[in-house]
LUMLUMDREN-2810 file (N, C-alpha, C; in Angstrom, 1 decimal):
<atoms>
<atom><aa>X</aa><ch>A</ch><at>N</at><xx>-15.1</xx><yy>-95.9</yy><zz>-3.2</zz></atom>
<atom><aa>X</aa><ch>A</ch><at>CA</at><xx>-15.3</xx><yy>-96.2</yy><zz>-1.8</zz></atom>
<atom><aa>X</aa><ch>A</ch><at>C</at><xx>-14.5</xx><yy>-95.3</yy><zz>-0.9</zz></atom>
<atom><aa>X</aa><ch>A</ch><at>N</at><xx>-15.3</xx><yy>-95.1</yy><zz>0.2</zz></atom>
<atom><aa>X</aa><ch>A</ch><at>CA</at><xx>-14.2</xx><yy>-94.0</yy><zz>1.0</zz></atom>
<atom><aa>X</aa><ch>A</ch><at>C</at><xx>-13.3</xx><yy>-94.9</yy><zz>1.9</zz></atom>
<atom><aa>X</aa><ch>A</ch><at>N</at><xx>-12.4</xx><yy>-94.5</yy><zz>2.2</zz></atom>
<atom><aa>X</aa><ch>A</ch><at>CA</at><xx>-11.0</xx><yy>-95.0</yy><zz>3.4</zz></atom>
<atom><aa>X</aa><ch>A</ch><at>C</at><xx>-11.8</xx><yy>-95.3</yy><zz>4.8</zz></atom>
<atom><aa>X</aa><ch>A</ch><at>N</at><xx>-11.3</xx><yy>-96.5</yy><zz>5.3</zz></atom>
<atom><aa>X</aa><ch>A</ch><at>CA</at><xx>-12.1</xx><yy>-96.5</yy><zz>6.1</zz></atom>
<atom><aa>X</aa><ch>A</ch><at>C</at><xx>-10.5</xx><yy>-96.5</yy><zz>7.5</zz></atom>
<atom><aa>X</aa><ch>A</ch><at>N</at><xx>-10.9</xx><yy>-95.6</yy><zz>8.9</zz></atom>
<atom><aa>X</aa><ch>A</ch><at>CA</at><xx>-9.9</xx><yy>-95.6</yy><zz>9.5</zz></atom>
<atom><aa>X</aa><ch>A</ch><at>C</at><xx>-10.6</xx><yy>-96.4</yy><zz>11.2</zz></atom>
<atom><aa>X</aa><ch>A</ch><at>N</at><xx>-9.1</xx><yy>-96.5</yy><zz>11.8</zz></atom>
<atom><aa>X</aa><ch>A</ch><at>CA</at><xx>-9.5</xx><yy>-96.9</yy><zz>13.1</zz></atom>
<atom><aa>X</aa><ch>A</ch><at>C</at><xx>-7.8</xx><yy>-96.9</yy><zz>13.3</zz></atom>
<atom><aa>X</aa><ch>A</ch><at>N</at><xx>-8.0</xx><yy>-96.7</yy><zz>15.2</zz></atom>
<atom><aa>X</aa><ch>A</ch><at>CA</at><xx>-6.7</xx><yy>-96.8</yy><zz>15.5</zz></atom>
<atom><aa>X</aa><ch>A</ch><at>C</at><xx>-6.8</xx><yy>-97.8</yy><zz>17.1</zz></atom>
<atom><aa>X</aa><ch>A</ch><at>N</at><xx>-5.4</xx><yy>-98.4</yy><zz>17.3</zz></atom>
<atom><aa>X</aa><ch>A</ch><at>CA</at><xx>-5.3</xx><yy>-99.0</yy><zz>18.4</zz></atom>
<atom><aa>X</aa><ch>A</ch><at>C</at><xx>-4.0</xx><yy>-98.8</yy><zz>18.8</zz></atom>
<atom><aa>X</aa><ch>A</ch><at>N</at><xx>-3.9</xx><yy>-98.9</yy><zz>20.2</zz></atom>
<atom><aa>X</aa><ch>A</ch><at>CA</at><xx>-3.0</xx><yy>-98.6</yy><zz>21.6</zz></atom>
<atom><aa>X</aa><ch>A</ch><at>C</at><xx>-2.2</xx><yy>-99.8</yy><zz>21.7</zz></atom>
<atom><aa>X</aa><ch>A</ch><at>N</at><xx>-0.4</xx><yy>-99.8</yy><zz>21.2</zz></atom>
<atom><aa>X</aa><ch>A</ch><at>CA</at><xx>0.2</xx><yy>-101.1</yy><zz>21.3</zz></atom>
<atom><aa>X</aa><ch>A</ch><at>C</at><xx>1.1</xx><yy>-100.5</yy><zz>22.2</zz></atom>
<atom><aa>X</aa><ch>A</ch><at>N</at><xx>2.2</xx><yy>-101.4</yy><zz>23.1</zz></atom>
<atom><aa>X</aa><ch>A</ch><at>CA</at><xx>3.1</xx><yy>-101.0</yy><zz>23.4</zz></atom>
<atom><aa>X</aa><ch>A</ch><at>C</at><xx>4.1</xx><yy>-100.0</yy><zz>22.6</zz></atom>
<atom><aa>X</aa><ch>A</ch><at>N</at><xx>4.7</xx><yy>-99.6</yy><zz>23.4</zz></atom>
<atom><aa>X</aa><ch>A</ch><at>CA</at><xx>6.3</xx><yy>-99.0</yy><zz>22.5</zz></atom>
<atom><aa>X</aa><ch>A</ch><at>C</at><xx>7.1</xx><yy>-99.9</yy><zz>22.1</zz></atom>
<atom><aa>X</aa><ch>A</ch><at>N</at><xx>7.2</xx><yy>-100.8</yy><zz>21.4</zz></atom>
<atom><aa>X</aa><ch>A</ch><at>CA</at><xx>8.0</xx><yy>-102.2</yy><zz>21.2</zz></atom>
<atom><aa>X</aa><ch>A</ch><at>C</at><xx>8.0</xx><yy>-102.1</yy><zz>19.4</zz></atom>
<atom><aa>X</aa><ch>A</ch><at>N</at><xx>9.3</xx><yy>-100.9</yy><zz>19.1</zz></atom>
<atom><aa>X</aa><ch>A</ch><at>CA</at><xx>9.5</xx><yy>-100.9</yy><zz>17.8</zz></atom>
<atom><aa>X</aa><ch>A</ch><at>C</at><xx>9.6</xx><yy>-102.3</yy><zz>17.2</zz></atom>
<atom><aa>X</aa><ch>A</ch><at>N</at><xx>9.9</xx><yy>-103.2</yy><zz>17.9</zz></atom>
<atom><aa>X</aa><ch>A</ch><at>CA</at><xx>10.2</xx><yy>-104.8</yy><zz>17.0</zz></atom>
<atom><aa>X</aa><ch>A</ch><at>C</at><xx>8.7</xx><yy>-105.2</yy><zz>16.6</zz></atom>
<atom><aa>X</aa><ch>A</ch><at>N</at><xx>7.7</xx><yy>-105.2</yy><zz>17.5</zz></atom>
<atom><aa>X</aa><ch>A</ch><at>CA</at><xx>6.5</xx><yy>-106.0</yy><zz>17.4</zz></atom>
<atom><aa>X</aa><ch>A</ch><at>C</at><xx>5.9</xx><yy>-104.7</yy><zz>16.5</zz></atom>
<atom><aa>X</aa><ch>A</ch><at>N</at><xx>6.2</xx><yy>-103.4</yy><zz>16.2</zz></atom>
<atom><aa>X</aa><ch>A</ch><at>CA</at><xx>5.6</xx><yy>-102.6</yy><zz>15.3</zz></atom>
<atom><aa>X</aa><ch>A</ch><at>C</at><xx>6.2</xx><yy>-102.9</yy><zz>13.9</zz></atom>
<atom><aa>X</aa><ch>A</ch><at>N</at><xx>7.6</xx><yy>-103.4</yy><zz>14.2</zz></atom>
<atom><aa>X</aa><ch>A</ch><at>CA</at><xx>8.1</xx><yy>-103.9</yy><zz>12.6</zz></atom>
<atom><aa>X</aa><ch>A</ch><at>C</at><xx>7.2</xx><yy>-104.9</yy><zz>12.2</zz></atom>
<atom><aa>X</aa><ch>A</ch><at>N</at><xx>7.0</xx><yy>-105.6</yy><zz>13.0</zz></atom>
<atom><aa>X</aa><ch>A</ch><at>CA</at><xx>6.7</xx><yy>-107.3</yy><zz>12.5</zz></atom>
<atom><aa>X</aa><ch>A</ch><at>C</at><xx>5.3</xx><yy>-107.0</yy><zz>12.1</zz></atom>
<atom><aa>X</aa><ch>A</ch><at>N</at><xx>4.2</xx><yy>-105.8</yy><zz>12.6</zz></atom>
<atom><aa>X</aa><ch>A</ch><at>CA</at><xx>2.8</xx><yy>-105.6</yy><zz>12.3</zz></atom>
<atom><aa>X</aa><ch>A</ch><at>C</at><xx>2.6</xx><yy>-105.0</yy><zz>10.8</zz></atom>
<atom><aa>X</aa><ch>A</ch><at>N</at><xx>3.7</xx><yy>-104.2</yy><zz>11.0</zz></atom>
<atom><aa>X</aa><ch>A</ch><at>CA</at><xx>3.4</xx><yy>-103.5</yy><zz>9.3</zz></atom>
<atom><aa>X</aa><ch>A</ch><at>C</at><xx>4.4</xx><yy>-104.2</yy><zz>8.1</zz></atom>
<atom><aa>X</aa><ch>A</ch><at>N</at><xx>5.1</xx><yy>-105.0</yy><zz>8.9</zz></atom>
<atom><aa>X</aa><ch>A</ch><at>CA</at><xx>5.6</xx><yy>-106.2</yy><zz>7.9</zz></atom>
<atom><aa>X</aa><ch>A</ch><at>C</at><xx>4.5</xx><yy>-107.5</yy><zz>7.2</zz></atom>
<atom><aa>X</aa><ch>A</ch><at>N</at><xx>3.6</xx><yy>-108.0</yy><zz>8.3</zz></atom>
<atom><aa>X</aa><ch>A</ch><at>CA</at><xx>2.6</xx><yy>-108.6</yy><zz>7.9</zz></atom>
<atom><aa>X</aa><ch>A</ch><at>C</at><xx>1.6</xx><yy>-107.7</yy><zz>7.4</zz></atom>
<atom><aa>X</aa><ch>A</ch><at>N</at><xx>1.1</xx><yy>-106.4</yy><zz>7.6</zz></atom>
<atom><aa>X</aa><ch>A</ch><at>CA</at><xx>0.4</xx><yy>-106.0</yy><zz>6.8</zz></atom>
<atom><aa>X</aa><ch>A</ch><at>C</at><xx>0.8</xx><yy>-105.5</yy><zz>5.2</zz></atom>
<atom><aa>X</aa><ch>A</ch><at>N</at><xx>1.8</xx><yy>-105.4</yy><zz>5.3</zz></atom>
<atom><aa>X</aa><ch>A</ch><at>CA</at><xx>2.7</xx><yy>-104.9</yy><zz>3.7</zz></atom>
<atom><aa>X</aa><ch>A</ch><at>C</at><xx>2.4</xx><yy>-106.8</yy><zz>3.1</zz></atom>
<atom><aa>X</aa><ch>A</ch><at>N</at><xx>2.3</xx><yy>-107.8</yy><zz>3.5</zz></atom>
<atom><aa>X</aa><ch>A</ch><at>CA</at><xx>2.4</xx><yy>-108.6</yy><zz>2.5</zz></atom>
<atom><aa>X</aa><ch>A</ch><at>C</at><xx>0.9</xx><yy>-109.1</yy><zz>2.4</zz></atom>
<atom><aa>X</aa><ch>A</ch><at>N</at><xx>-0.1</xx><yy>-108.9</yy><zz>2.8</zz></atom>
<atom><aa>X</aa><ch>A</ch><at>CA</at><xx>-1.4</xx><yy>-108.6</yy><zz>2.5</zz></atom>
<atom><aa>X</aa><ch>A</ch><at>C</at><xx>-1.7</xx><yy>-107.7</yy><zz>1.5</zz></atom>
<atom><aa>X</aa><ch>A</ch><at>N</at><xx>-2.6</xx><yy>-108.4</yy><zz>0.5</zz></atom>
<atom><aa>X</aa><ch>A</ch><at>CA</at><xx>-3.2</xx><yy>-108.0</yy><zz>-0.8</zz></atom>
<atom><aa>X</aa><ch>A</ch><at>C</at><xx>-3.6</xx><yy>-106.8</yy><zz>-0.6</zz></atom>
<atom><aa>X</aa><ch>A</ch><at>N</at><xx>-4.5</xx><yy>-106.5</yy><zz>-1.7</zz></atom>
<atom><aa>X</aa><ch>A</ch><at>CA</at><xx>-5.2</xx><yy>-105.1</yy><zz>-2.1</zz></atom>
<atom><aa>X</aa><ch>A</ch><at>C</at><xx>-6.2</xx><yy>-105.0</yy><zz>-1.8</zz></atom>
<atom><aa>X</aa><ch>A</ch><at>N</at><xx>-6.7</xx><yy>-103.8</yy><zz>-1.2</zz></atom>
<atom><aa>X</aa><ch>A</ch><at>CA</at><xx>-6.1</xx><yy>-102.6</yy><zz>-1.4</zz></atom>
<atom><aa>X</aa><ch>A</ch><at>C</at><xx>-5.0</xx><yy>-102.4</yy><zz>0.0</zz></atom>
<atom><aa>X</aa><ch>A</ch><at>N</at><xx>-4.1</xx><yy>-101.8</yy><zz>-0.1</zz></atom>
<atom><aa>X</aa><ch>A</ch><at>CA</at><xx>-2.7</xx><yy>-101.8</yy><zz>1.0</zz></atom>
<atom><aa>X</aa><ch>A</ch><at>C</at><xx>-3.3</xx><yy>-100.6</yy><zz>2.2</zz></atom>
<atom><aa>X</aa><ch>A</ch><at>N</at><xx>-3.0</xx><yy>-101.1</yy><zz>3.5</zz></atom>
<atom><aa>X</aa><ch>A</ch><at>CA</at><xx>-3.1</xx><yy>-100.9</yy><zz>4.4</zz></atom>
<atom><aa>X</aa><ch>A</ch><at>C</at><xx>-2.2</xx><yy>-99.4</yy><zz>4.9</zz></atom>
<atom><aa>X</aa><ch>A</ch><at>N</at><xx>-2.4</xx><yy>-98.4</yy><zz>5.3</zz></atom>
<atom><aa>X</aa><ch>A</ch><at>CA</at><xx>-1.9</xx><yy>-97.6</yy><zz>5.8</zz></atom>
<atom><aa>X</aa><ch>A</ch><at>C</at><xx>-1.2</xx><yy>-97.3</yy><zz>7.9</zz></atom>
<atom><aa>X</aa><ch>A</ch><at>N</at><xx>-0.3</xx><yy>-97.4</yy><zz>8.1</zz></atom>
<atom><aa>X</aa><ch>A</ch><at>CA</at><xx>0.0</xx><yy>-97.5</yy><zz>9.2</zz></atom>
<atom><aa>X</aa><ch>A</ch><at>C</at><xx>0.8</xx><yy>-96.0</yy><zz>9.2</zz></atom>
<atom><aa>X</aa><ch>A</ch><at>N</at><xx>0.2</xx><yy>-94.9</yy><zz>10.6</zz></atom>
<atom><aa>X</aa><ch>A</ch><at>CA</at><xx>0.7</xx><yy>-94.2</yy><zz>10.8</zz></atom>
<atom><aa>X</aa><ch>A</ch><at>C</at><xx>1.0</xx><yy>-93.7</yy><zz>12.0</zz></atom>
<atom><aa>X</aa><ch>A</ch><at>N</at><xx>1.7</xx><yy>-93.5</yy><zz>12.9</zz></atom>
<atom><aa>X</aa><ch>A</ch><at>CA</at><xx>1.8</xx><yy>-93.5</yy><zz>14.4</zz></atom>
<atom><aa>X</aa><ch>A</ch><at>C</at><xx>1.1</xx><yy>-92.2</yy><zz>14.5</zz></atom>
<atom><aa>X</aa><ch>A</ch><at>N</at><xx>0.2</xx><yy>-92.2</yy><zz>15.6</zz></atom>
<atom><aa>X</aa><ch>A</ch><at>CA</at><xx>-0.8</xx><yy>-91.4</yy><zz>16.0</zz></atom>
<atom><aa>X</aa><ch>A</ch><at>C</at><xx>-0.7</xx><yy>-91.2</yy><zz>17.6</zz></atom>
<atom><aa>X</aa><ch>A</ch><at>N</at><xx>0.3</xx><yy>-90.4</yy><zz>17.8</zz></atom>
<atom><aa>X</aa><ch>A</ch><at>CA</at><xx>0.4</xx><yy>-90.3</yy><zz>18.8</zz></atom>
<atom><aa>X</aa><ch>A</ch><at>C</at><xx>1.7</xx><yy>-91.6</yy><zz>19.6</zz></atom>
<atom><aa>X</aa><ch>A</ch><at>N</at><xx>2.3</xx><yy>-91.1</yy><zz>20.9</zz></atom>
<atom><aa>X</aa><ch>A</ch><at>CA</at><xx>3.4</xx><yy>-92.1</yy><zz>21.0</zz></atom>
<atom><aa>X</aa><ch>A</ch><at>C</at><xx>3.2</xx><yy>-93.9</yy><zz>21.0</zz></atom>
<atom><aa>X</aa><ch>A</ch><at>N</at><xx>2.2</xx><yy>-94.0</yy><zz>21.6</zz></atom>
<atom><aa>X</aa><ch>A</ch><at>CA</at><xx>2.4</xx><yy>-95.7</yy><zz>21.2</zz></atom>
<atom><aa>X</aa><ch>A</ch><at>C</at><xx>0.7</xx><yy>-95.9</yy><zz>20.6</zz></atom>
<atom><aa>X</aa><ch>A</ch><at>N</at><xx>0.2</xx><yy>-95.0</yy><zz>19.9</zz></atom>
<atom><aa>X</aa><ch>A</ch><at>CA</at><xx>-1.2</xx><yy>-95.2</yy><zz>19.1</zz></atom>
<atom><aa>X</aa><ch>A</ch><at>C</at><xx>-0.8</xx><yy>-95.5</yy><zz>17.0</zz></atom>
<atom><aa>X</aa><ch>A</ch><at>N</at><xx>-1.3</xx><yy>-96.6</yy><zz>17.0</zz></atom>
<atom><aa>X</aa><ch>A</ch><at>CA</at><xx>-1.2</xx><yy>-96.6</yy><zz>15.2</zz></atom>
<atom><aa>X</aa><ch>A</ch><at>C</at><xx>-2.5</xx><yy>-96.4</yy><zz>14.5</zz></atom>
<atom><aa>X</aa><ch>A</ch><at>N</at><xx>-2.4</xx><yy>-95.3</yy><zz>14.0</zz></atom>
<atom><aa>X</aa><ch>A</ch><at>CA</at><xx>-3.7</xx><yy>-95.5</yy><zz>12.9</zz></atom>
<atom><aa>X</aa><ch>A</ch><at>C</at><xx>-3.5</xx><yy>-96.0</yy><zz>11.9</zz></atom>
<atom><aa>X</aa><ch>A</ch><at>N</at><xx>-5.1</xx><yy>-96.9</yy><zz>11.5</zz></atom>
<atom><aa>X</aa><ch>A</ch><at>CA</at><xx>-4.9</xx><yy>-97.7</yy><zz>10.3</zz></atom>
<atom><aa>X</aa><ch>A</ch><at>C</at><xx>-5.9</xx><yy>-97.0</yy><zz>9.5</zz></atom>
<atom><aa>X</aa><ch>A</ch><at>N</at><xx>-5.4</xx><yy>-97.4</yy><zz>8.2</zz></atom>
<atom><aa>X</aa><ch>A</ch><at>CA</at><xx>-6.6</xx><yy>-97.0</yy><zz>6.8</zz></atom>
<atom><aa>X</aa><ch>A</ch><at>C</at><xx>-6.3</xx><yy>-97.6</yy><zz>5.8</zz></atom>
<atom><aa>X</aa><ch>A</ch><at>N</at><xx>-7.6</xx><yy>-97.6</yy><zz>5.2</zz></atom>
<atom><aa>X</aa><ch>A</ch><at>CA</at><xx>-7.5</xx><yy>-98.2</yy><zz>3.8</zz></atom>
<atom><aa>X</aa><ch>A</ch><at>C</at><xx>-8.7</xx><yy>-98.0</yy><zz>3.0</zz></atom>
<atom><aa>X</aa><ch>A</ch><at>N</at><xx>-8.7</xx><yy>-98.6</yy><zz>1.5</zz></atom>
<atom><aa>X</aa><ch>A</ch><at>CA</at><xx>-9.4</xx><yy>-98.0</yy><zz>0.7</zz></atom>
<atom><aa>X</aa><ch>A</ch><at>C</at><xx>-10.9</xx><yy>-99.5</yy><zz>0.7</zz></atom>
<atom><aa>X</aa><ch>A</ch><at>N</at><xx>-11.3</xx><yy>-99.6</yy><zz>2.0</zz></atom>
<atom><aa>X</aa><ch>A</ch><at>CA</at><xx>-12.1</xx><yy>-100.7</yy><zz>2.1</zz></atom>
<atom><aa>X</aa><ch>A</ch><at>C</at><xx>-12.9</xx><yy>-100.6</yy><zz>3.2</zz></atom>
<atom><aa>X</aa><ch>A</ch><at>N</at><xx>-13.7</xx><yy>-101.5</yy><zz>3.5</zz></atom>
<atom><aa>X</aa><ch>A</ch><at>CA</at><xx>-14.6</xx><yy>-101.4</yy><zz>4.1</zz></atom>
<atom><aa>X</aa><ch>A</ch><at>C</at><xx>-14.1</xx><yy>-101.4</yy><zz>5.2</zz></atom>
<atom><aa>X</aa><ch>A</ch><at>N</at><xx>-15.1</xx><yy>-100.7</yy><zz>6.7</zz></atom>
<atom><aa>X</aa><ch>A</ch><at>CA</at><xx>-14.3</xx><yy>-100.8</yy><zz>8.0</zz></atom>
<atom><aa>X</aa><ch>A</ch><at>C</at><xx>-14.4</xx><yy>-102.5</yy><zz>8.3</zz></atom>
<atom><aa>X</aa><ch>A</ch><at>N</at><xx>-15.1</xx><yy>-103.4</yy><zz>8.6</zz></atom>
<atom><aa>X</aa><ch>A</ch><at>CA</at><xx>-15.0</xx><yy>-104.6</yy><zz>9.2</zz></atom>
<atom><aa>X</aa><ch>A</ch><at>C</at><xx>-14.1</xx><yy>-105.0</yy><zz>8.4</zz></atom>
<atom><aa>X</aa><ch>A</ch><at>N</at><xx>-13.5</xx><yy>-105.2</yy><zz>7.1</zz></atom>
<atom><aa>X</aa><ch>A</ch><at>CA</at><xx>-12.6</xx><yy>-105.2</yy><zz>6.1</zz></atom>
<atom><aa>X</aa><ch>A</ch><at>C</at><xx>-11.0</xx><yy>-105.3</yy><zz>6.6</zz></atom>
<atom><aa>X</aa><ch>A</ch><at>N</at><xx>-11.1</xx><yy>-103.7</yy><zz>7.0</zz></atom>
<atom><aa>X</aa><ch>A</ch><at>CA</at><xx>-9.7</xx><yy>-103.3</yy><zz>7.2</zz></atom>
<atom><aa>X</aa><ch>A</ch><at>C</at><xx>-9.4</xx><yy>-103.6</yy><zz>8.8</zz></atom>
<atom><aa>X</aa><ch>A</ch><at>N</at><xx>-10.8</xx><yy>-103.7</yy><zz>9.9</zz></atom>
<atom><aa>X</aa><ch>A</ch><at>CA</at><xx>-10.6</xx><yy>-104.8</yy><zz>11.2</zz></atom>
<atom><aa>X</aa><ch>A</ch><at>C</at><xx>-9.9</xx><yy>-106.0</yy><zz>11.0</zz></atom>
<atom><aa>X</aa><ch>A</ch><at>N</at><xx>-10.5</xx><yy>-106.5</yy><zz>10.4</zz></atom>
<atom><aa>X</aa><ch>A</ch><at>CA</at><xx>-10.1</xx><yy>-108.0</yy><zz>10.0</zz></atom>
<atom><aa>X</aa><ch>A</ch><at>C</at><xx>-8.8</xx><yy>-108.5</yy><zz>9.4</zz></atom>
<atom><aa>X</aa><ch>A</ch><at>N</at><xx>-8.1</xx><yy>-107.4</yy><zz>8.4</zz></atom>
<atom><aa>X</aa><ch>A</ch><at>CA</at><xx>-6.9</xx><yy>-107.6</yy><zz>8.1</zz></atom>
<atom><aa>X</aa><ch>A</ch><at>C</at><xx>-6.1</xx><yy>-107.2</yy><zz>9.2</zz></atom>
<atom><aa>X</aa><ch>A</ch><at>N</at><xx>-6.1</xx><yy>-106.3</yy><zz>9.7</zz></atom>
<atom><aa>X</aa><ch>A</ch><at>CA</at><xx>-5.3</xx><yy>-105.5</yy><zz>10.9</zz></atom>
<atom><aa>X</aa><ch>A</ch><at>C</at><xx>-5.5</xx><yy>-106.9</yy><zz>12.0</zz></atom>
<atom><aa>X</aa><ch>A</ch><at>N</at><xx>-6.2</xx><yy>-107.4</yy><zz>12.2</zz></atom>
<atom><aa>X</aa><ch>A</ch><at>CA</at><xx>-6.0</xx><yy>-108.5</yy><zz>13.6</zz></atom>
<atom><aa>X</aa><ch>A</ch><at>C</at><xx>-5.2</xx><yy>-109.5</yy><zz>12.9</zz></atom>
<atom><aa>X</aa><ch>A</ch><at>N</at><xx>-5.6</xx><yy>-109.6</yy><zz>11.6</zz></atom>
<atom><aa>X</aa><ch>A</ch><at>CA</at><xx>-4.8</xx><yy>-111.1</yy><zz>11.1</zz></atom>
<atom><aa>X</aa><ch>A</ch><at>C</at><xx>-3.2</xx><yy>-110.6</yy><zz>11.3</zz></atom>
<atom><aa>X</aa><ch>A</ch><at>N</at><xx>-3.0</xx><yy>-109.6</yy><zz>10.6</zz></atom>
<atom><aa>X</aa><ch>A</ch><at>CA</at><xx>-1.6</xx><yy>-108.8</yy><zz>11.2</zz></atom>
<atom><aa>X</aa><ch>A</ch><at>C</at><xx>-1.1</xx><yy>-108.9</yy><zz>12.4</zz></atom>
<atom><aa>X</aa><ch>A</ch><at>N</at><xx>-2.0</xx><yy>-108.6</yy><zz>13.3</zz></atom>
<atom><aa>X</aa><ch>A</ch><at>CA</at><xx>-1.8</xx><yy>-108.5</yy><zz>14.7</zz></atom>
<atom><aa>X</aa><ch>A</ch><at>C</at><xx>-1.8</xx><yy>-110.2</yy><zz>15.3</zz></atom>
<atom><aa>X</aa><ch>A</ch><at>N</at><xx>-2.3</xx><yy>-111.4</yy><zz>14.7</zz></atom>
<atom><aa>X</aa><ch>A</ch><at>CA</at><xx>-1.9</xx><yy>-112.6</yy><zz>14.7</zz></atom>
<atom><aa>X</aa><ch>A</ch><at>C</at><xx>-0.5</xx><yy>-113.0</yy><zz>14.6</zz></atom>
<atom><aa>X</aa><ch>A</ch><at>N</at><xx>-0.4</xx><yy>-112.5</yy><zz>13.5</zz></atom>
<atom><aa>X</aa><ch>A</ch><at>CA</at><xx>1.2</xx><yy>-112.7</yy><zz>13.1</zz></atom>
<atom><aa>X</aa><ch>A</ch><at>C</at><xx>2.0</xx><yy>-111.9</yy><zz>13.7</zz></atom>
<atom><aa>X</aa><ch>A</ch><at>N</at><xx>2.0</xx><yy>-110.7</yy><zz>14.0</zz></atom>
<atom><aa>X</aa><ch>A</ch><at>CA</at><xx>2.8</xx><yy>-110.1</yy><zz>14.8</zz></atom>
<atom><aa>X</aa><ch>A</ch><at>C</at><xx>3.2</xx><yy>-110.1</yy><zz>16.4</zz></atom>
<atom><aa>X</aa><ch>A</ch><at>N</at><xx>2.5</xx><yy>-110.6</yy><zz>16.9</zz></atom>
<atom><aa>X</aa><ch>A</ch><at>CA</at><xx>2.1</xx><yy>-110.7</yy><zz>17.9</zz></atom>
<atom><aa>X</aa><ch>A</ch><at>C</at><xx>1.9</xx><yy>-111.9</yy><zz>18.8</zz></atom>
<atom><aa>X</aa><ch>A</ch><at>N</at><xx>1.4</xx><yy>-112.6</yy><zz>17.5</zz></atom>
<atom><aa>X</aa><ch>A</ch><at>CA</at><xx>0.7</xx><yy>-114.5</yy><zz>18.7</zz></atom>
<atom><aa>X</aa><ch>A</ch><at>C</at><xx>-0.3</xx><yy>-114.1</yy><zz>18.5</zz></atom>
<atom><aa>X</aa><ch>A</ch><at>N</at><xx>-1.1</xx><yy>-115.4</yy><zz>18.9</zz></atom>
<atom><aa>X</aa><ch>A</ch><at>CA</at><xx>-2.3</xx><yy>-115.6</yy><zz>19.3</zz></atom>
<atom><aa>X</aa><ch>A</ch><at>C</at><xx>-2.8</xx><yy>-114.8</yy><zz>20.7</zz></atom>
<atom><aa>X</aa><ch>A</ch><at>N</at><xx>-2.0</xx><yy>-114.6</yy><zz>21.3</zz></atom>
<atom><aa>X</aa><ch>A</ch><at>CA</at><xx>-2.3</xx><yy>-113.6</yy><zz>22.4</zz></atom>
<atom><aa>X</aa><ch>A</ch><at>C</at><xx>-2.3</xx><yy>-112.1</yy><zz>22.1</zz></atom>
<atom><aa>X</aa><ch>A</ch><at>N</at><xx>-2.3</xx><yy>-112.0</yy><zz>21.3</zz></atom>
<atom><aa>X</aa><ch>A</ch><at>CA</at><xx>-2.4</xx><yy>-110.0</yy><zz>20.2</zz></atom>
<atom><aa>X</aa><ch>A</ch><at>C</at><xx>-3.1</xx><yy>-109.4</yy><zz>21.5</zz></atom>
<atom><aa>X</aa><ch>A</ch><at>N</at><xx>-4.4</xx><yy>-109.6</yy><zz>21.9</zz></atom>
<atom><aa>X</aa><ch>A</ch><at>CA</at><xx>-5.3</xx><yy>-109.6</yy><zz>22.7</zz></atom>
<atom><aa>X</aa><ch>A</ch><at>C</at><xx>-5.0</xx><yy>-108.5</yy><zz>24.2</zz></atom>
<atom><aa>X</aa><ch>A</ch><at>N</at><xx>-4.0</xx><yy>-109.2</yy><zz>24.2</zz></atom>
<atom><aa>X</aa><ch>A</ch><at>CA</at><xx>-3.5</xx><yy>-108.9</yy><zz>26.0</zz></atom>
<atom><aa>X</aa><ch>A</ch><at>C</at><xx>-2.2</xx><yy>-107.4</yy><zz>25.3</zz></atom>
<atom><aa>X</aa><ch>A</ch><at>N</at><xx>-2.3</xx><yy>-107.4</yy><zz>24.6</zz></atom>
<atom><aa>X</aa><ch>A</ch><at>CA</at><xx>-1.0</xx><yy>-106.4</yy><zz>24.2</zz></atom>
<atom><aa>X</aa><ch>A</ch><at>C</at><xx>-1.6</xx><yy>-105.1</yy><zz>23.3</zz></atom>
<atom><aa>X</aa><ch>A</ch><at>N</at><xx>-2.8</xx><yy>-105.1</yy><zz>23.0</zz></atom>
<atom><aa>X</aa><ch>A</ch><at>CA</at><xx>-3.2</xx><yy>-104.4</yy><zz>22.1</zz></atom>
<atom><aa>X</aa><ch>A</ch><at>C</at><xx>-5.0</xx><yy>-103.3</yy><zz>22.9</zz></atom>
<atom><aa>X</aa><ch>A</ch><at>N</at><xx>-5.2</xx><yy>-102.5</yy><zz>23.0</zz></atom>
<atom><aa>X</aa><ch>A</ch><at>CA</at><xx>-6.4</xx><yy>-102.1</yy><zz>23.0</zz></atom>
<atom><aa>X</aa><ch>A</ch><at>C</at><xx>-7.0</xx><yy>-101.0</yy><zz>22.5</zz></atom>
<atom><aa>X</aa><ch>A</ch><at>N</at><xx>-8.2</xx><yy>-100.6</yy><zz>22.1</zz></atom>
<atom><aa>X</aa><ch>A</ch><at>CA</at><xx>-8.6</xx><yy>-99.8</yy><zz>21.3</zz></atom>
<atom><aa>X</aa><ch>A</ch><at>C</at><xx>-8.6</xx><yy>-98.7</yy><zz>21.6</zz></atom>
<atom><aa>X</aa><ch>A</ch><at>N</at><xx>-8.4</xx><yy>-97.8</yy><zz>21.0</zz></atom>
<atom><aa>X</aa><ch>A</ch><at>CA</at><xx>-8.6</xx><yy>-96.1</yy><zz>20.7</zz></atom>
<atom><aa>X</aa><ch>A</ch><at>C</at><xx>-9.8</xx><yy>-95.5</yy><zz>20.6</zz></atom>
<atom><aa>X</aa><ch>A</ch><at>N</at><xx>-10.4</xx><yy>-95.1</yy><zz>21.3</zz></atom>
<atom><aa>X</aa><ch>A</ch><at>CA</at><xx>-11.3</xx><yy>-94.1</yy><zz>20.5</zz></atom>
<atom><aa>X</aa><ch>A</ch><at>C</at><xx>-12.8</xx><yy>-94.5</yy><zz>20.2</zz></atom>
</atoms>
């Protein structure tokens, strides 16, 4: 299967970036890629489907963030 990617626009708020790729590192397989893409852009990837790796990445963004992820986060691209 090919990697499937997408990226979103968060603040500059190294703490709320720890706590995103902290909840994504304890999410199963296949593992989630997080790479800053630019100053406050993260790309994500993985070896899964795109609605897939959507779906993990918000549940992340749940935990990282609150239930308000929403108001802090918007898409790229």
């Amino acid at each position: 299967m090919a990697a499937a990617h997408f990226a979103l626009a968060l603040p500059d708020d190294p703490e709320l970036i720890g706590r995103l790729v902290t909840a994504l590192a304890t999410q199963g397989d296949p593992p989630i890629a997080v790479a800053p893409s630019g100053e406050t852009v993260l790309a994500f990837e993985s070896v899964t489907g795109e609605m897939m790796l959507r779906s993990r990445v918000v549940q992340a963004l749940e935990v990282a963030a609150g239930p308000e992820w929403q108001t802090v986060v918007r898409p790229v691209g």
